[in-house]
C-alpha positions in Angstrom: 74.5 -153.4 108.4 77.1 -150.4 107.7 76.0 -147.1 108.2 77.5 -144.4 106.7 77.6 -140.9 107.6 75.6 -138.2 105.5 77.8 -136.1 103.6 77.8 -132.6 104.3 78.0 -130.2 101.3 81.2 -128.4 100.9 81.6 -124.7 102.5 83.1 -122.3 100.3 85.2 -119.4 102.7 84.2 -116.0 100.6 87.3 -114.5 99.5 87.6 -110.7 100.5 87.4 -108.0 98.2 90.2 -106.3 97.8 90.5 -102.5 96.9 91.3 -101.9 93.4 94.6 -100.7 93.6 94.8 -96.9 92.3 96.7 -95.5 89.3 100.4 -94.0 90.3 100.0 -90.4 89.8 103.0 -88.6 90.1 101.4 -85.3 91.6 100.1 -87.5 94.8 103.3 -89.2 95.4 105.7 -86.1 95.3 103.0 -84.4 97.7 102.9 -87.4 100.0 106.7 -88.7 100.2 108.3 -87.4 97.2 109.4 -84.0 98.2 111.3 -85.4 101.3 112.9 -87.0 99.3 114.4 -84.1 97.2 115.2 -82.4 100.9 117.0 -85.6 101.9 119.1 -85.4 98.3 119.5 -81.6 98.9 121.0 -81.9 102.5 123.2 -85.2 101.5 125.0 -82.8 98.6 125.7 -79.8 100.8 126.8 -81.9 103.6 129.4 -83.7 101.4 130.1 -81.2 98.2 133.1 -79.3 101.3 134.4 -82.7 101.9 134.6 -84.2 98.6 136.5 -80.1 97.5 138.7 -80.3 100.5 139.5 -84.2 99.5 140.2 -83.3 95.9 142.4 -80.2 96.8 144.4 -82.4 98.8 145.1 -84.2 95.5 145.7 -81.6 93.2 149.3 -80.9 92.9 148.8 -77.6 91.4 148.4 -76.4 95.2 146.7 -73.0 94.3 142.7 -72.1 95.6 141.6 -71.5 91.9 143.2 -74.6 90.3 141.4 -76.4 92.6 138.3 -76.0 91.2 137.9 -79.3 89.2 137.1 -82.3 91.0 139.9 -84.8 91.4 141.4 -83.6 87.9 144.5 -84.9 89.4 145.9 -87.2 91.2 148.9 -86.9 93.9 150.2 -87.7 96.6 152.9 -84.8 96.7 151.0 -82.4 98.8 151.3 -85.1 102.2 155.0 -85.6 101.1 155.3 -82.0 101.4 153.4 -81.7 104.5 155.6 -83.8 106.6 158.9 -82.7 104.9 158.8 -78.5 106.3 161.2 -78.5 109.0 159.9 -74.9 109.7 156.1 -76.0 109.9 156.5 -79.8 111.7 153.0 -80.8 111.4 153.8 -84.2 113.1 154.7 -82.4 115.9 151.5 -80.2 116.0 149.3 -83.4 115.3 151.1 -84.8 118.1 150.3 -81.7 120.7 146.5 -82.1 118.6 146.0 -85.8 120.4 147.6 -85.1 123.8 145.8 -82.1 124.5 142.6 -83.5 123.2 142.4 -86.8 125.0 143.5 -85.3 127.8 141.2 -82.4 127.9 138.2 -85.1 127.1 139.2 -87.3 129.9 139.9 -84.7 132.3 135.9 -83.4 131.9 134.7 -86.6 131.4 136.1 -87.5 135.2 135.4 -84.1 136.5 132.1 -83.4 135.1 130.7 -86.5 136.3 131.9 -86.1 140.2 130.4 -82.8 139.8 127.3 -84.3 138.6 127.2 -87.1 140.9 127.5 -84.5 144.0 124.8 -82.2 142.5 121.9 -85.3 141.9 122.7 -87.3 144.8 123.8 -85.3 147.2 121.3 -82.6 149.2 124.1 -79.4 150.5 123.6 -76.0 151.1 124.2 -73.9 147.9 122.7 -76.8 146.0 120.8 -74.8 143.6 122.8 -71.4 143.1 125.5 -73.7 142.0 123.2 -75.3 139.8 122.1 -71.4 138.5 125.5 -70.4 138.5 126.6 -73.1 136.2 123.6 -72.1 133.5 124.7 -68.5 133.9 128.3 -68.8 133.4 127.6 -70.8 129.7 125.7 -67.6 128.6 129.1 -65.4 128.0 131.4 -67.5 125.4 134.5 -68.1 126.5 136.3 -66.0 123.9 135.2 -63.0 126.2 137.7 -64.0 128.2 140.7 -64.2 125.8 142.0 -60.8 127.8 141.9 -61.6 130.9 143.0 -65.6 130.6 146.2 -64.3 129.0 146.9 -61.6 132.0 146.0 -64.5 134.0 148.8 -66.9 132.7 150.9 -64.1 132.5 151.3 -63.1 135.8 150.7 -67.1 136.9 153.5 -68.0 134.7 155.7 -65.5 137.0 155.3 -68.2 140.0 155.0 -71.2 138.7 156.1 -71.2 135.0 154.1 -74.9 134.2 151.0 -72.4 134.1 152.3 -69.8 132.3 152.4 -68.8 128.4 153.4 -71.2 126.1 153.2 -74.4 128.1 150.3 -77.1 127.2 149.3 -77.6 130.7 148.7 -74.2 130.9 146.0 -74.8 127.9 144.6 -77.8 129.0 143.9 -76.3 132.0 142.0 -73.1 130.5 140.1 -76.1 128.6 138.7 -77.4 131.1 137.6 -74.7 133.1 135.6 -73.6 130.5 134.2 -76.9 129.3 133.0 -78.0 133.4 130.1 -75.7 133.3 127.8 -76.8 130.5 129.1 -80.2 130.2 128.2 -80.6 134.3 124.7 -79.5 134.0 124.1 -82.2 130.9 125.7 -84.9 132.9 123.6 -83.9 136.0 120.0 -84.3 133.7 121.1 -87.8 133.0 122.7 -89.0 136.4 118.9 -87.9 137.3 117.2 -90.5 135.2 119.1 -93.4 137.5 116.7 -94.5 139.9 118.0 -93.5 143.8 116.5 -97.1 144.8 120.0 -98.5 143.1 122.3 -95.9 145.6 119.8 -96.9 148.8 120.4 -100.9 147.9 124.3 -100.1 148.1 124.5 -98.2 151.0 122.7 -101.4 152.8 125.5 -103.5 151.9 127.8 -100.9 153.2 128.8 -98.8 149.8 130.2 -95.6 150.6 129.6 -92.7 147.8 132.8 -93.4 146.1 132.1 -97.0 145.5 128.7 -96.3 144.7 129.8 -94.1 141.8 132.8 -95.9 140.4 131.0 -99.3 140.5 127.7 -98.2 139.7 126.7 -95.1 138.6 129.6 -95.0 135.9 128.1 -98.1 134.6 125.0 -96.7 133.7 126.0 -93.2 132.5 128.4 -94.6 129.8 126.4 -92.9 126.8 126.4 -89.8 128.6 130.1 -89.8 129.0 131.0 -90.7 125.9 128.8 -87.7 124.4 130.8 -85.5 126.6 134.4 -87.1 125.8 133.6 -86.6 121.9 132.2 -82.9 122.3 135.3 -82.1 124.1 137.4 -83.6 122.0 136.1 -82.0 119.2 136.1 -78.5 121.0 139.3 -78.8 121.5 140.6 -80.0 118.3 138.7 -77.1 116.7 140.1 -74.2 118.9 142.1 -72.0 117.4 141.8 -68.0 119.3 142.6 -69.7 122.9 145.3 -71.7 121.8 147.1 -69.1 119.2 147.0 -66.7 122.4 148.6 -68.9 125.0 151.0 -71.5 122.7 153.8 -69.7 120.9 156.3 -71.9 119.8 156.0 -73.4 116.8 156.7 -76.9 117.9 154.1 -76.6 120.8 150.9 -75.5 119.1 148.3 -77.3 118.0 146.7 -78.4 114.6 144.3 -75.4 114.1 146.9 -72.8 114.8 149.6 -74.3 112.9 147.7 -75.2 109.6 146.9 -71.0 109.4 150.4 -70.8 108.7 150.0 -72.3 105.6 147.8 -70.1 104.4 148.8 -67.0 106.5 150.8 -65.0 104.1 149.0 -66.0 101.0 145.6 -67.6 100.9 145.9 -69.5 97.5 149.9 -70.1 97.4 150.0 -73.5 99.5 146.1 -74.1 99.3 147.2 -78.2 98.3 149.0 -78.6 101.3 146.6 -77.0 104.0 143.8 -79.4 102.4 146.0 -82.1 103.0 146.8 -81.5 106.6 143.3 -80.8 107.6 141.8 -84.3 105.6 144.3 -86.1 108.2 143.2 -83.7 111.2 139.6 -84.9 110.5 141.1 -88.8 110.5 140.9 -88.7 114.8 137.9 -86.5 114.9 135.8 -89.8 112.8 138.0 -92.3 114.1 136.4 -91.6 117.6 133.1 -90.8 116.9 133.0 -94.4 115.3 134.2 -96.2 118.2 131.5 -94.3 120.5 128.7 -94.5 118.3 127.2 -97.7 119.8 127.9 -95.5 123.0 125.7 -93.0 121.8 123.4 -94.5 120.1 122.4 -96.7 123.2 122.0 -93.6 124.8 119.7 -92.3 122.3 117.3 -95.4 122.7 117.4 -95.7 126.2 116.5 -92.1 126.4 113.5 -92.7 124.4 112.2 -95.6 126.3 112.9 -94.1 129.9 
């Protein structure tokens, strides 16, 4: 006898009820998201309107300010020719000074802001903290307060020992970095904080001194932080133009920003074609940099917000 098993009636799993979707009104989108996005549009156009007038300049043979007017009316590549063919304005020369001064500059307080940094978190000294306060109250005068008394200072330097004297690059670079240690020492120091001391104490149980510890170690782990400080220095330092028009005087010696002004020195809209020119390729290092540290920095950025 086969016995078969009662069949159970088929459960039916309710279906939720979903919300009627409401109308698009045009009112309640532009309150909720719509007007950021008219900001975002707004900020995009100023941001690139000097870029894409300083491009189109560049192009314009007609090389005057008020010709320039029309967007890339024109085409040429005459104004670079030109640029590179003034034997009494060599701007290969002055975007050649541009580069060593910069990376020099940048690696210079990358190294020395960092041991300063390293000393002031790790280390426990007397004076500790009025060097700290020091550092914060030395960054509130500019540096272009001091335009008077650097060139006096070089002046009678360059009497002795001439390599630090007017119109020598070391003598810039130099200037550079003293004023750049200050506020780029204190930023370093906030983030040389954030690196647990339980790392230094492990090291200095297998028999790390301090100079070990930082080169091996704490460099490491600071990378972001550095190559912040290298790019704003490098940018600083391309961008100068009082501190380095007061100390370089050669032609063949200055820099990018002090030579371009030559261009337009005598008359603002005669060579206006050939000083876009030169600075579009003055910018080319400036972005070139800042996109080989941008996964640098924007590490940094994402650990900072997880730590």
């Amino acid at each position: 006898m086969t016995v078969t098993a009662p069949v159970l009636p088929e459960t039916t799993t309710p279906t939720p009820l979903l919300p009627a979707k409401r109308p698009f009104r045009f009112s309640r989108w532009f309150a909720a998201t719509g007007w950021r996005h008219l900001v975002g549009i707004a900020m995009v156009v100023f941001s690139v309107f000097p870029l894409l007038y300083v491009l189109s300049a560049s192009l314009n043979r007609s090389g005057t300010l008020l010709q320039s007017n029309g967007l890339f009316s024109s085409l040429s590549v005459e104004n670079y020719v030109e640029l590179f063919s003034s034997p009494e304005r060599p701007y290969a020369a002055w975007f050649a000074n541009t580069l060593v001064i910069g990376i020099t500059t940048a690696l210079g307080t990358v190294f020395l802001g960092a041991l300063a940094a390293y000393c002031f978190s790790r280390m426990r000294f007397t004076g500790r903290r009025v060097g700290l306060l020091s550092l914060l109250i030395v960054q509130i005068f500019p540096q272009l307060l001091a335009v008077v008394a650097i060139f006096l200072l070089l002046t009678t330097l360059g009497e002795v020992f001439p390599i630090l004297g007017l119109d020598n690059q070391i003598a810039l670079i130099m200037v550079y970095l003293g004023g750049a240690l200050g506020v780029n020492t204190y930023l370093m120091y906030g983030f040389f904080n954030t690196v647990p001391d339980s790392l230094d104490e492990a090291a200095k149980l297998d028999g790390a001194g301090h100079a070990r510890i930082f080169f091996t170690i704490i460099l490491r782990l600071v990378a972001p932080i550095l190559a912040v400080v290298g790019l704003l220095s490098f940018i600083a330092t391309t961008n100068d133009f009082v501190i380095s028009s007061v100390i370089l005087i050669t032609p063949e010696k200055q820099t990018l920003a002090v030579g371009l002004y030559q261009f337009v020195s005598d008359d603002f809209t005669a060579n206006w074609g050939v000083f876009a020119a030169g600075a579009v390729l003055a910018a080319l290092p400036v972005m070139a940099l800042f996109l080989y540290l941008q996964k640098y920095i924007v590490s940094g950025l994402t650990a900072g917000s997880v730590k």
